[in-house]
N, C-alpha and C positions, 0 to 999 in steps of 0.2 A: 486734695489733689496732690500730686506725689511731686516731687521736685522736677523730674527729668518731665514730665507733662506741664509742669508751671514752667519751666524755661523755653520749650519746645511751644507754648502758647503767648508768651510773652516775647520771646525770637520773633515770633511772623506776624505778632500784633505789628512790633518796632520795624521791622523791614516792611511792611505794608503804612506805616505812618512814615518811613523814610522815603519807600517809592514815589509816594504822592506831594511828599513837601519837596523830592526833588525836581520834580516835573511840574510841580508847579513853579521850581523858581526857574527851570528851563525855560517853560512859558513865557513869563513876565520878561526874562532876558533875550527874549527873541531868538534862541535857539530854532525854535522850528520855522522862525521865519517873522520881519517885523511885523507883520499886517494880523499873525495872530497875537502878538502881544498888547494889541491897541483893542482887539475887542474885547466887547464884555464879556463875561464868564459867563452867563448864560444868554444863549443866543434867540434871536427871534424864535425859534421853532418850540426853544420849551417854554418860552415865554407865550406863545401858544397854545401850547398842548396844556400849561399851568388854568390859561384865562378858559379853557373850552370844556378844563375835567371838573372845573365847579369842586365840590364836595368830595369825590374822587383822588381829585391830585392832595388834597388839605389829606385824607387817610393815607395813600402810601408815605406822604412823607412823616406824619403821624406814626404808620407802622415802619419805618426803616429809624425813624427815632427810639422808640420803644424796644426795637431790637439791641441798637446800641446799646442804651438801658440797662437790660438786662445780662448783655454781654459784661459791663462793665460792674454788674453787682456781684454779677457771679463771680469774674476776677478778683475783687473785693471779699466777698466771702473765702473763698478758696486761701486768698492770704491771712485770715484771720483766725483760720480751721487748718495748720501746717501740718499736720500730726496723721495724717492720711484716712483722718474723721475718728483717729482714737481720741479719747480723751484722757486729761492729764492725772495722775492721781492726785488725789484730795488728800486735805489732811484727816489724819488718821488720829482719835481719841483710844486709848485703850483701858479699860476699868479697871479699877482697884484688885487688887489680887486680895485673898483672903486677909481678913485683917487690917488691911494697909488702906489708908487714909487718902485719899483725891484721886486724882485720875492721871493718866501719862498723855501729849496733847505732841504727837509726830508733825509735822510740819514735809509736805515731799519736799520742797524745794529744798530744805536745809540736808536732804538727805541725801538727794542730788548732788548737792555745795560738796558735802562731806566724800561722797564715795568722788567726786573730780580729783580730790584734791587729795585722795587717797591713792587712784587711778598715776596721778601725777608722781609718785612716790616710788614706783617702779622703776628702776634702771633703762636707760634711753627712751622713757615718754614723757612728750614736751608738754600737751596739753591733752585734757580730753573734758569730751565733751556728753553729760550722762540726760536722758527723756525717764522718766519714769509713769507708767498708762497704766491703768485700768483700776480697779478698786481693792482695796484691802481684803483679803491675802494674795489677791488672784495679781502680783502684780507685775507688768511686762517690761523691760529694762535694754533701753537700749542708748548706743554708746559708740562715740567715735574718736578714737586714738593715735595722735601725732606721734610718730614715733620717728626716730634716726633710721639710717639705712642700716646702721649696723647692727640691729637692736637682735638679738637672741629670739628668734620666734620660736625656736622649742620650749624654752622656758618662758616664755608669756601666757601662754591656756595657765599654766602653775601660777603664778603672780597675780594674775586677775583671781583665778577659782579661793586663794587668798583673802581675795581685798573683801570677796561675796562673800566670803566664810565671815569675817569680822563684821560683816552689815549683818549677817542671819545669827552670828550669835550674839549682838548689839541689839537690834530690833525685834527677831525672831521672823524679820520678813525675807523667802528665799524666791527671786524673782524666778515665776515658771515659765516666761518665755527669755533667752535673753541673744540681744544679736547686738556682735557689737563687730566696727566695723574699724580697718585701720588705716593709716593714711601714712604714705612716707615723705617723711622729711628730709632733704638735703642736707647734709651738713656742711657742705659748700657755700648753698645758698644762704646759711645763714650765716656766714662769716661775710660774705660778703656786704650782709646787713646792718653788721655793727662796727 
């Protein structure tokens, strides 16, 4: 599930749990009126319709539980699969080159660690932040960089095409998708932080 759909599902989950917990404490506080705050919450009539549908009433509310259910697995999944159902790269073993003795044993996440922290190294960016997807060689790389307001965006594509050059002739891996995204930082804002 992509983030602007996880928020936009999770917004009118929360404004639907809000509507109803607020109207329920209208209720109890006799906003609508004292004589509805004294009755019970379900009234004769589905207290009725509950004792008259037998087997019936026990299924819908069987199937309106089950929907919940699965609303909430799914919500569940969707947060556990953030990567919009790519998967992460693996590590990567490489064999022995002619001659030479063991094997080389790539790790993504330290590659990731390394190109952030490399990303970071760039004049006016604060932080960044590197996904690396799909499987060895095929690998897709993507990235989002805090930068100052002031930051030189003609020479940023050169800085980064840099930091990729020293991961592809380190590794030999040259990521074939790569989207990376930038985000601006205030430097007001952060003055006023420290």
């Amino acid at each position: 599930m992509s983030d602007r759909l996880n928020r936009v599902v999770l917004g009118l989950l929360g404004l639907l749990l809000l509507a109803g917990g607020g109207l329920s404490v209208c209720l109890g506080a006799g906003v609508f009126g004292s004589n509805r705050s004294h009755r019970d919450v379900f009234d004769p009539t589905v207290v009725h319709w509950w004792n008259e549908g037998g087997w019936m009433s026990f299924a819908v509310v069987v199937a309106i539980g089950l929907g919940f259910l699965v609303l909430g697995l799914w919500l569940t999944a969707s947060q556990l699969r953030r990567n919009d159902g790519r998967h992460r790269t693996p590590t990567v073993t490489f064999a022995p080159v002619d001659g030479a003795r063991g094997e080389t044993t790539l790790r993504a996440p330290a590659l990731s660690h390394s190109l952030e922290g490399d990303l970071v190294r760039i004049p006016d960016v604060h932080d960044a932040m590197v996904g690396l997807f799909g499987q060895y060689p095929n690998v897709e790389l993507r990235a989002v960089l805090d930068v100052a307001d002031d930051v030189d965006l003609e020479a940023l594509p050169g800085n980064v095409e840099e930091v990729l050059g020293r991961m592809e002739a380190t590794t030999g891996i040259r990521p074939d998708t790569i989207r990376i995204t930038v985000r601006f930082k205030s430097a007001a804002r952060e003055r006023q932080l420290t």
